[in-house]
FISEVO-436171 format. One record per atom (N, C-alpha, C, O, CB): residue number from 1; residue in three letters; chain; atom name; x, y, z. Coordinates in Angstrom, 3 decimals, always signed. Glycine has a CB too. Example, Ala and Ser with C-alpha at 12.3 -4.5 7.8 and 13.67 -1.06 7.14 Angstrom:
R 1 ALA A N +13.190 -5.690 +7.800
R 1 ALA A CA +12.300 -4.500 +7.800
R 1 ALA A C +13.200 -3.300 +7.800
R 1 ALA A O +14.236 -3.319 +8.465
R 1 ALA A CB +11.308 -4.473 +9.046
R 2 SER A N +12.850 -2.250 +7.080
R 2 SER A CA +13.670 -1.060 +7.140
R 2 SER A C +12.900 +0.030 +7.870
R 2 SER A O +13.409 +1.138 +8.039
R 2 SER A CB +14.084 -0.598 +5.725
//
This chain:
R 1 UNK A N -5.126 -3.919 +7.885
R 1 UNK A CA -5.379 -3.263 +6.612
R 1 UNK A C -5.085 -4.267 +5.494
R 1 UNK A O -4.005 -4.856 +5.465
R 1 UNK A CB -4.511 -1.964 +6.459
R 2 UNK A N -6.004 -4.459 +4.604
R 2 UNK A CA -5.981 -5.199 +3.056
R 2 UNK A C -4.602 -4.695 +2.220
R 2 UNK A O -3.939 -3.658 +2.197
R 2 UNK A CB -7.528 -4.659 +2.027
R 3 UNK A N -4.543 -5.936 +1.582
R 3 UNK A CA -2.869 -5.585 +1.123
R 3 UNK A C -3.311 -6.574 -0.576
R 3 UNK A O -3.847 -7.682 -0.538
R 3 UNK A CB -1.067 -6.626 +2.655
R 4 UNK A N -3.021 -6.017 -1.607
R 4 UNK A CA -2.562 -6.666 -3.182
R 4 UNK A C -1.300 -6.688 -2.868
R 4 UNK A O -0.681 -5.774 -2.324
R 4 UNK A CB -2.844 -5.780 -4.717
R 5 UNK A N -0.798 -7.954 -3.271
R 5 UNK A CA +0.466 -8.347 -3.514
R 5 UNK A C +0.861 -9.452 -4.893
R 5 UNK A O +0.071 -10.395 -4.944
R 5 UNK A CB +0.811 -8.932 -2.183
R 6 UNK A N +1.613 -9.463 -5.653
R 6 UNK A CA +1.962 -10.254 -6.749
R 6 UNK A C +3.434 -10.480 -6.419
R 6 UNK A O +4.009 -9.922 -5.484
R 6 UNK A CB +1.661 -9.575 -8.182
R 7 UNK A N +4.010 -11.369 -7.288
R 7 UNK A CA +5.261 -11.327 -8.019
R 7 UNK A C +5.345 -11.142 -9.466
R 7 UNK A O +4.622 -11.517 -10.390
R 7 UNK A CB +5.882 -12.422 -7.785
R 8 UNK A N +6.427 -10.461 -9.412
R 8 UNK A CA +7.051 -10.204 -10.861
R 8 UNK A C +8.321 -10.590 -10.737
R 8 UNK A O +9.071 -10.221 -9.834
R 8 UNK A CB +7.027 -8.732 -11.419
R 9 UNK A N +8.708 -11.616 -11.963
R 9 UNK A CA +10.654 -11.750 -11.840
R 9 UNK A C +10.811 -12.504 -10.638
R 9 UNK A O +10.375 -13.601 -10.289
R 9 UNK A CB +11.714 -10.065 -11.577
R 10 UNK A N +11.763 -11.390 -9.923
R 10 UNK A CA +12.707 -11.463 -8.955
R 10 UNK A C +11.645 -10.966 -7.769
R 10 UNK A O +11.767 -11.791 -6.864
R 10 UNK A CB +14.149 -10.521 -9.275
R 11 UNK A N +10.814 -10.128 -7.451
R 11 UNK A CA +10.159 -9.686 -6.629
R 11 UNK A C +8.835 -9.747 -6.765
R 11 UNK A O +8.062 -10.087 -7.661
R 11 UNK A CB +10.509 -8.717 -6.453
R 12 UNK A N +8.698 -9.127 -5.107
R 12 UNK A CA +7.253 -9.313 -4.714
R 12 UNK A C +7.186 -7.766 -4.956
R 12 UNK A O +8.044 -6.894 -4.823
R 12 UNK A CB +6.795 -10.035 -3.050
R 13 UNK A N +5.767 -7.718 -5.389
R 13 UNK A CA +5.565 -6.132 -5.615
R 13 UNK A C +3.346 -6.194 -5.134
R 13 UNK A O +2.450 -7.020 -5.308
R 13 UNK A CB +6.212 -5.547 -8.062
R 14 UNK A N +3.455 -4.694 -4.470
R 14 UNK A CA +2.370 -4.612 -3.721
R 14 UNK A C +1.688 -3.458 -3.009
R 14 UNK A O +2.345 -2.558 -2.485
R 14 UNK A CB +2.591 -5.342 -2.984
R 15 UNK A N +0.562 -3.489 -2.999
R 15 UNK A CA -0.081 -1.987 -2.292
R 15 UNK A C -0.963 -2.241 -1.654
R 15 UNK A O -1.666 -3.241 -1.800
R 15 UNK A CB -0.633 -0.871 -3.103
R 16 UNK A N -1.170 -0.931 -0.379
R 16 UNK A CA -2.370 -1.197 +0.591
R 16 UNK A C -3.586 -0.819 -0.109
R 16 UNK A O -3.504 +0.157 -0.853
R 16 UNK A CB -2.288 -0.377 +1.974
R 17 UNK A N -4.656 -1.398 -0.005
R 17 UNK A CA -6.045 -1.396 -0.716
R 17 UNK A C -6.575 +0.099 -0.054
R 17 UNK A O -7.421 +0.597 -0.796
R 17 UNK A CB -7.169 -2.959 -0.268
R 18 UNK A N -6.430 +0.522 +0.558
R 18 UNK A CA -6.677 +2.248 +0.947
R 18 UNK A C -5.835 +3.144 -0.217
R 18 UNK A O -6.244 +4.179 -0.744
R 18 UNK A CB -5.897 +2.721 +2.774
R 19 UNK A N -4.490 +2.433 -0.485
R 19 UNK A CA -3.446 +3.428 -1.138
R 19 UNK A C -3.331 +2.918 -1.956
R 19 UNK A O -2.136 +2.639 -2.057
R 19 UNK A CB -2.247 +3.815 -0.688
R 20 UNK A N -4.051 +2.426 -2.999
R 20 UNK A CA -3.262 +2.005 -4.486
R 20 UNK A C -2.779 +2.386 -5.343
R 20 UNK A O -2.492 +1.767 -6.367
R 20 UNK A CB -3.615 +1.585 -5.162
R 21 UNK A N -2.479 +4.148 -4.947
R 21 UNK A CA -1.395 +4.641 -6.451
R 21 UNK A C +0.070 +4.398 -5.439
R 21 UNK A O +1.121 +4.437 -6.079
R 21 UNK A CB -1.649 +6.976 -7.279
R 22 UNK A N +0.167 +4.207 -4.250
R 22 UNK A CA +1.699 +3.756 -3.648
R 22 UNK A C +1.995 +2.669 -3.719
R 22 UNK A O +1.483 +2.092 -2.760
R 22 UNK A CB +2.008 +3.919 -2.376
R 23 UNK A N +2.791 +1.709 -4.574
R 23 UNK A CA +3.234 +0.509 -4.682
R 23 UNK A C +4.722 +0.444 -4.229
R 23 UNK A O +5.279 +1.542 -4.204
R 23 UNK A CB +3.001 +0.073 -6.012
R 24 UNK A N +5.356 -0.465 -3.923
R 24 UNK A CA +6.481 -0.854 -3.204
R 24 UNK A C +7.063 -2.248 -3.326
R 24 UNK A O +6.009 -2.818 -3.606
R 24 UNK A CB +6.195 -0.645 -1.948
R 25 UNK A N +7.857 -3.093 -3.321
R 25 UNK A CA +8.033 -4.083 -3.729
R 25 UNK A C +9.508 -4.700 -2.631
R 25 UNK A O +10.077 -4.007 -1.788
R 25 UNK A CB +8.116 -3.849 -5.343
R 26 UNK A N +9.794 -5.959 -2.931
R 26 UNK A CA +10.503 -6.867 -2.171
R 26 UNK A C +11.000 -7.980 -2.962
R 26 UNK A O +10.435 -8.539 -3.901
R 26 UNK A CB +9.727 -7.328 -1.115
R 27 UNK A N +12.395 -8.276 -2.334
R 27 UNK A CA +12.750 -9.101 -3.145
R 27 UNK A C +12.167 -10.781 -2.275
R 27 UNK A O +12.138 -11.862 -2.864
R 27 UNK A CB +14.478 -8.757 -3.447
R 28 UNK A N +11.804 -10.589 -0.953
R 28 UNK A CA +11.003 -11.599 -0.532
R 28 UNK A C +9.245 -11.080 +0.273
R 28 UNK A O +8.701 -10.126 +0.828
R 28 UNK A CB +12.100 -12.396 +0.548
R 29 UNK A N +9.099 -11.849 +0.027
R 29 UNK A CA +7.418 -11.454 +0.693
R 29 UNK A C +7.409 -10.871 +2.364
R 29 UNK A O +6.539 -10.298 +3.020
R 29 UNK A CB +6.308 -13.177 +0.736
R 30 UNK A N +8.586 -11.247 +2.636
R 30 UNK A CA +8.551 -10.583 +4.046
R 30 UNK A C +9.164 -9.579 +4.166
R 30 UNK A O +8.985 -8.762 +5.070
R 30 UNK A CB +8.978 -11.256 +5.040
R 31 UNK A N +10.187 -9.469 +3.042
R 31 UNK A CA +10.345 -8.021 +2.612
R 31 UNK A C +9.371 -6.662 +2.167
R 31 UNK A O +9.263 -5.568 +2.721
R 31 UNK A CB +10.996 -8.220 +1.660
R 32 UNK A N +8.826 -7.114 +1.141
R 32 UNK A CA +7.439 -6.429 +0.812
R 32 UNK A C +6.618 -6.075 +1.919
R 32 UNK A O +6.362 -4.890 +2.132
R 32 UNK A CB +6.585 -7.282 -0.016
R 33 UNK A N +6.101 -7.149 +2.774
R 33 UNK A CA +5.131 -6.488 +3.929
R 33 UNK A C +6.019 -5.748 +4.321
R 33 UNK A O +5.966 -4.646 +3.775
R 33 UNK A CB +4.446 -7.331 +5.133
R 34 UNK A N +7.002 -5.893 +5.194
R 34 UNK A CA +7.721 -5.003 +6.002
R 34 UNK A C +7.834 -3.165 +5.116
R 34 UNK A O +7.726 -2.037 +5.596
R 34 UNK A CB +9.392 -5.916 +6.230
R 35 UNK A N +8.041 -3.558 +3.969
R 35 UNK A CA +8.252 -2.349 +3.124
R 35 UNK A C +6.504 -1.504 +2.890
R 35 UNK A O +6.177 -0.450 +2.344
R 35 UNK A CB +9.066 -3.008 +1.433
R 36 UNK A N +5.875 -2.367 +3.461
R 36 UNK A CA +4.044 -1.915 +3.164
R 36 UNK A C +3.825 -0.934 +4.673
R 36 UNK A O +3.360 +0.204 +4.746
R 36 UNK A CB +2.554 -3.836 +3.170
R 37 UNK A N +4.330 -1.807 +5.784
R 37 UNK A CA +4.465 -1.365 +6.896
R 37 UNK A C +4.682 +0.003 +7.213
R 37 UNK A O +3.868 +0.758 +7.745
R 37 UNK A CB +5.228 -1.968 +7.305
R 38 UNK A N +6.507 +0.418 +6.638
R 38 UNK A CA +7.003 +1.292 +6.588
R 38 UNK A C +5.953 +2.704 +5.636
R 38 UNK A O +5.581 +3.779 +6.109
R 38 UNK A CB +8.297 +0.719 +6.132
R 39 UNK A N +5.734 +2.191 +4.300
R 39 UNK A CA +4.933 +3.109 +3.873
R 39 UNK A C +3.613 +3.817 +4.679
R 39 UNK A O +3.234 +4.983 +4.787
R 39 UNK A CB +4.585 +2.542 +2.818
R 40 UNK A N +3.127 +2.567 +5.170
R 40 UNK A CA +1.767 +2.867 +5.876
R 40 UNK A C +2.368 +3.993 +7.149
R 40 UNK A O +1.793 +5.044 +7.433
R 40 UNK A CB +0.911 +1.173 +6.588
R 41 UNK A N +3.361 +3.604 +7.664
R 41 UNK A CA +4.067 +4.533 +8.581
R 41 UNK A C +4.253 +6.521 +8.110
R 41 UNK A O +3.713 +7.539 +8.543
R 41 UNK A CB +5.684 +3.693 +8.638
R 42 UNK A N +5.030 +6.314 +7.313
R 42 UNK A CA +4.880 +7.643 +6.380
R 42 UNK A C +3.868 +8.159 +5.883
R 42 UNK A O +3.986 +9.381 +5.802
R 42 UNK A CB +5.447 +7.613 +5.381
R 43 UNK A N +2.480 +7.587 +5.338
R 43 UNK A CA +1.665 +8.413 +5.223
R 43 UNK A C +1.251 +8.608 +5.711
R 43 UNK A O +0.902 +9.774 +5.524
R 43 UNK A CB +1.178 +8.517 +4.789
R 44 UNK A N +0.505 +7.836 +7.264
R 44 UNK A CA +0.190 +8.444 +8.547
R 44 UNK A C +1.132 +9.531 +9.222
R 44 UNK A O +0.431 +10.337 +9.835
R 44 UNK A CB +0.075 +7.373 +9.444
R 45 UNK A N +2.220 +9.766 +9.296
R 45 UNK A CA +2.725 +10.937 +9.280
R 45 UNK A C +3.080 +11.899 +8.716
R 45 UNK A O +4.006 +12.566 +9.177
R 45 UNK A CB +3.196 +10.919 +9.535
R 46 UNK A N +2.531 +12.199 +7.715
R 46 UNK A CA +2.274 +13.000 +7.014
R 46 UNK A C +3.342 +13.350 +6.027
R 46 UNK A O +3.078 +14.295 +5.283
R 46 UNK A CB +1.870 +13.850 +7.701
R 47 UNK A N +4.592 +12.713 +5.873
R 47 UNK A CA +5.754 +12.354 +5.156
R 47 UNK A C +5.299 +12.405 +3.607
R 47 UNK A O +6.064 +12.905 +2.783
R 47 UNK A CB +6.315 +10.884 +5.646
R 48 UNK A N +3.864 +11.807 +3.163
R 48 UNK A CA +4.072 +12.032 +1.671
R 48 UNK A C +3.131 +13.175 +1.616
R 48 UNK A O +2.439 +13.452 +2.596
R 48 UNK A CB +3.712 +10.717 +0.592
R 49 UNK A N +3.079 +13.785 +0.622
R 49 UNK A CA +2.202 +14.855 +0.606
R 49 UNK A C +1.130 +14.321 -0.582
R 49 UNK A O +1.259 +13.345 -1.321
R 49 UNK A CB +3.028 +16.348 +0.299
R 50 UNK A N +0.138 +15.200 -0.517
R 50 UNK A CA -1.155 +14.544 -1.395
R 50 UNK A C -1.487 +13.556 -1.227
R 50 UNK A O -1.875 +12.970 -2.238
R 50 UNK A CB -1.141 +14.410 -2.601
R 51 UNK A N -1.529 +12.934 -0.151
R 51 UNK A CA -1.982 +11.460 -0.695
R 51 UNK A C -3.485 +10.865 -1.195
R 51 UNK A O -4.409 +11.045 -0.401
R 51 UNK A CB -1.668 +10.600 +0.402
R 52 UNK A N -3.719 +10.323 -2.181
R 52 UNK A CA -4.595 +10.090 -2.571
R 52 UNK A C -5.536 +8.434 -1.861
R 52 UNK A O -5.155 +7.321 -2.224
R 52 UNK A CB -4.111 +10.275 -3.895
R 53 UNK A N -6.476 +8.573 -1.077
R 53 UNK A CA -7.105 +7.349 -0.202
R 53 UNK A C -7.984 +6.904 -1.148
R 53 UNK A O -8.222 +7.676 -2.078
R 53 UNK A CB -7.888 +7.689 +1.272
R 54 UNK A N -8.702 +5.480 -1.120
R 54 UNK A CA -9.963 +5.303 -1.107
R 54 UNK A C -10.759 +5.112 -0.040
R 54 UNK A O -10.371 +4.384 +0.874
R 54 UNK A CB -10.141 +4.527 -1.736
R 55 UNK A N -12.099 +5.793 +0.010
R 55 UNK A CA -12.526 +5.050 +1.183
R 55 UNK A C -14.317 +4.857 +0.647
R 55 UNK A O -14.640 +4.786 -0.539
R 55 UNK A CB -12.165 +6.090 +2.867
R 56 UNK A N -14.851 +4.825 +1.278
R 56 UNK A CA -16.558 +3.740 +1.120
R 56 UNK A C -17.413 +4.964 +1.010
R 56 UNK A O -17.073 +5.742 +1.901
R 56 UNK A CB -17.248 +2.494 +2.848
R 57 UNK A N -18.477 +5.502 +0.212
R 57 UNK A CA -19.106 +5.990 -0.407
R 57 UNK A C -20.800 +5.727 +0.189
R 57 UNK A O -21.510 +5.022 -0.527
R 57 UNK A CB -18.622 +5.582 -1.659
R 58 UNK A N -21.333 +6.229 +1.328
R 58 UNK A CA -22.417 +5.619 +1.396
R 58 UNK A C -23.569 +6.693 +1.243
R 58 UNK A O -23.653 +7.834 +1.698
R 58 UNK A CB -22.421 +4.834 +2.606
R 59 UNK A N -24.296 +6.068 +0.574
R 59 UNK A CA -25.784 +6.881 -0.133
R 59 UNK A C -26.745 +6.634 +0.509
R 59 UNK A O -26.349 +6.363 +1.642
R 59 UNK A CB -26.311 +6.524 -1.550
R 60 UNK A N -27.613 +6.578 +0.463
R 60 UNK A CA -28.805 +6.447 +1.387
R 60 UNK A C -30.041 +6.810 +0.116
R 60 UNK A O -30.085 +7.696 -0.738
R 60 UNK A CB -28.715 +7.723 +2.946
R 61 UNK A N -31.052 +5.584 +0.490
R 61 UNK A CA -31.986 +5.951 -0.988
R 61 UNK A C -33.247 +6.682 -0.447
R 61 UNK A O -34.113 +7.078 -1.226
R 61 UNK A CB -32.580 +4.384 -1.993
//
């Protein structure tokens, strides 16, 4: 799964490209994934509620 990641400051801060209103952050980059991991974990189990996805839109002309 596609991942945005930056730094700001002191940390890495970042979201899965399916979930971009859930952001999460790290004070090292291997922190952050690991913390992307965990999220991705919880919303597949149904731990957050509402979650809002993107996914691909296909039309046909």
């Amino acid at each position: 799964m596609a991942k945005v990641l930056w730094k700001d400051g002191n940390y890495y801060i970042g979201f899965l490209n399916d979930y971009p209103d859930y952001e999460t952050q790290g004070l090292t980059k291997e922190e952050l994934v690991e913390n992307l991991r965990s999220l991705l974990h919880d919303i597949r189990s149904d731990q957050i509620p509402f979650v809002r996805k993107v996914e691909e839109l296909v039309v046909s002309a």
